[in-house]
C-alpha positions, 0 to 999 in steps of 0.5 A: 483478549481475543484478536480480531480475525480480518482477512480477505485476498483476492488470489488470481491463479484460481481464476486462471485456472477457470480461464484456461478451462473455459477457453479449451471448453470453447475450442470444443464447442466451436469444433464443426462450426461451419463457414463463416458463422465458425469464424464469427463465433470463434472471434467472439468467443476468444474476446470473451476468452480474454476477458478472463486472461489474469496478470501473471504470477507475482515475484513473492508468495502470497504472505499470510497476513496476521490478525488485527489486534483485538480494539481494546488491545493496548500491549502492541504500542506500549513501551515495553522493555525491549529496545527502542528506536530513536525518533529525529526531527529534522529539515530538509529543503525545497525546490520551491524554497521552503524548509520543511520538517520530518520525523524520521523513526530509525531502528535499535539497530541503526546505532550499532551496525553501522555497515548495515542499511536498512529498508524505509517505509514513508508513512503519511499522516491524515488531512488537519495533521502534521509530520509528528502524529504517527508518533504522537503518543496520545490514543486519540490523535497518535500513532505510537508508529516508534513503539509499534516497530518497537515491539515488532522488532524485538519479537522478530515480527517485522525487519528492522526499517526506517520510517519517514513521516514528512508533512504532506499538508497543502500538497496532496489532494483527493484527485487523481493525476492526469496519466504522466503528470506529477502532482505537487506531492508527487513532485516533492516526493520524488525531487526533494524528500527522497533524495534528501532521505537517501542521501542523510540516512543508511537507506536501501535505495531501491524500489524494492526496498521502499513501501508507500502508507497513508490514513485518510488524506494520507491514503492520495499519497499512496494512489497518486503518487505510489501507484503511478511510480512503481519504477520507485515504490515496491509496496503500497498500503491504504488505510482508510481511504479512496476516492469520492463518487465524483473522482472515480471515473477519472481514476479508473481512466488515467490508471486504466493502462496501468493496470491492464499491464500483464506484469502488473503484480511482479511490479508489486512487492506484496499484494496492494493493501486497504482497509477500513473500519465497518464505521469508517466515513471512508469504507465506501469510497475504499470498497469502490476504489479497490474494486477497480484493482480487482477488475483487472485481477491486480492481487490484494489484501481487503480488512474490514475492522471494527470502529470507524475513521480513527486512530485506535484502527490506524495503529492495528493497520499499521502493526497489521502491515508492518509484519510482512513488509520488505520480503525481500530484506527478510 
């Protein structure tokens, strides 16, 4: 079977490059411009000049982002002969009082190197699921998440990482945050469902350390709550997922001095990741919510795949992504 070939990276120093030349080139043309109408244009020109400015360079290479799976390829979530991980059940609590579960996939490692932490990816599932489809094994509502990383590990392919699958039903909504306002999700998040992580599991509990993924519903989680805490989140992968017609225009405001930072891809650990399926209900609203990063030269990875709005393409995303996570625990 022949894999599937999905990738497109928007790479930022071409366009500096293009920026520098065009602001020497208006140096030159504006040399023996008289008077004031030399001025007038000069401060014209450097605006547009500015325009063309790109963030500054990231603090990781851009990684080569290996191809999907082919839609047929089952091999890469069977339960191979290779060591598994251990999928947990367990409950945490609350600030509002309740008790919630999770699923948490840790490591073959996890078992025997004991002095060893380990990076976390929080992976969230879609709007009508729980905590327990990542690692569902049924090809048509399940993720098979704990023999992905599996086989990944085993190949050497992906670094040994736990995942936490929380349920975020109820909480996470498809508008976005009012620029220094928690939304409920955000507010669990960070308040309830890290620290309890953290302080129950060999984590490493850093930004850099911490990637951010959801499908669908779960792909809010990632833009409402990764993209405005980066201070916590290194790395954010949106499967599937964007905001409607409706809601872009407020994305684009409240994120808008977010992304005008210079710094603004050092505080990415890997480039901003989307995709969608050439069916998908949610190509669309993902296109146009990407283009908003690429309006302000934010690096990313775009995949188009095949198939549509469904879990035969969130297991070849999430296999996709698994293999260059976490640079920095490499």
């Amino acid at each position: 079977m022949r894999p599937q070939l999905a990738k497109r990276f928007f790479c930022p120093h071409r366009l500096a490059g293009a920026a520098a030349w065009l602001a020497a080139s208006l140096n030159l043309a504006l040399a023996g411009t008289p008077g004031d109408a030399g001025t007038a244009a000069a401060s014209a020109l450097k605006q547009s000049a500015a325009v063309a400015s790109v963030p500054s360079a990231p603090r990781h290479p851009l990684p080569l982002l290996p191809a999907l799976p082919a839609a047929d390829d089952t091999s890469f979530y069977a339960s191979n002969h290779v060591p598994h991980g251990r999928v947990e059940q367990v409950y945490y609590p609350t600030a509002s009082g309740k008790t919630k579960r999770l699923h948490v996939y840790l490591p073959p490692v996890y078992e025997t190197q004991l002095d060893q932490r380990y990076p976390v990816l929080y992976l969230n599932h879609g709007g009508g699921e729980n905590d327990g489809h990542w690692t569902a094994a049924n090809r048509h509502a399940g993720g098979y998440a704990n023999l992905i990383l599996d086989n990944l590990i085993a190949a050497g392919r992906a670094r040994p990482m736990i995942l936490v699958m929380p349920n975020t039903s109820g909480l996470v909504t498809g508008q976005p945050p009012q620029p220094g306002v928690d939304d409920a999700c955000s507010q669990e998040y960070l308040h309830d469902l890290l620290p309890y992580v953290d302080a129950h599991f060999r984590t490493l509990a850093n930004r850099d350390s911490r990637a951010l993924a959801g499908l669908s519903m779960g792909g809010f989680v990632v833009l409402n709550t990764g993209l405005t805490h980066l201070d916590t989140f290194g790395e954010l992968y949106v499967f599937s997922s964007g905001y409607w017609p409706d809601q872009l225009p407020a994305f684009q405001q409240n994120i808008e001095s977010l992304l005008s930072q210079t710094n603004i891809n050092k505080k990415l650990e890997m480039p901003i990741y989307f995709a969608a399926g050439e069916t998908d209900i949610a190509l669309y609203n993902s296109q146009r919510t990407l283009a908003v990063f690429n309006n302000h030269g934010v690096r990313n990875f775009w995949v188009l795949s095949s198939h549509g709005h469904e879990w035969l393409n969130w297991r070849r995303y999430l296999y996709q992504t698994a293999q260059i996570m976490f640079p920095a625990s490499h």
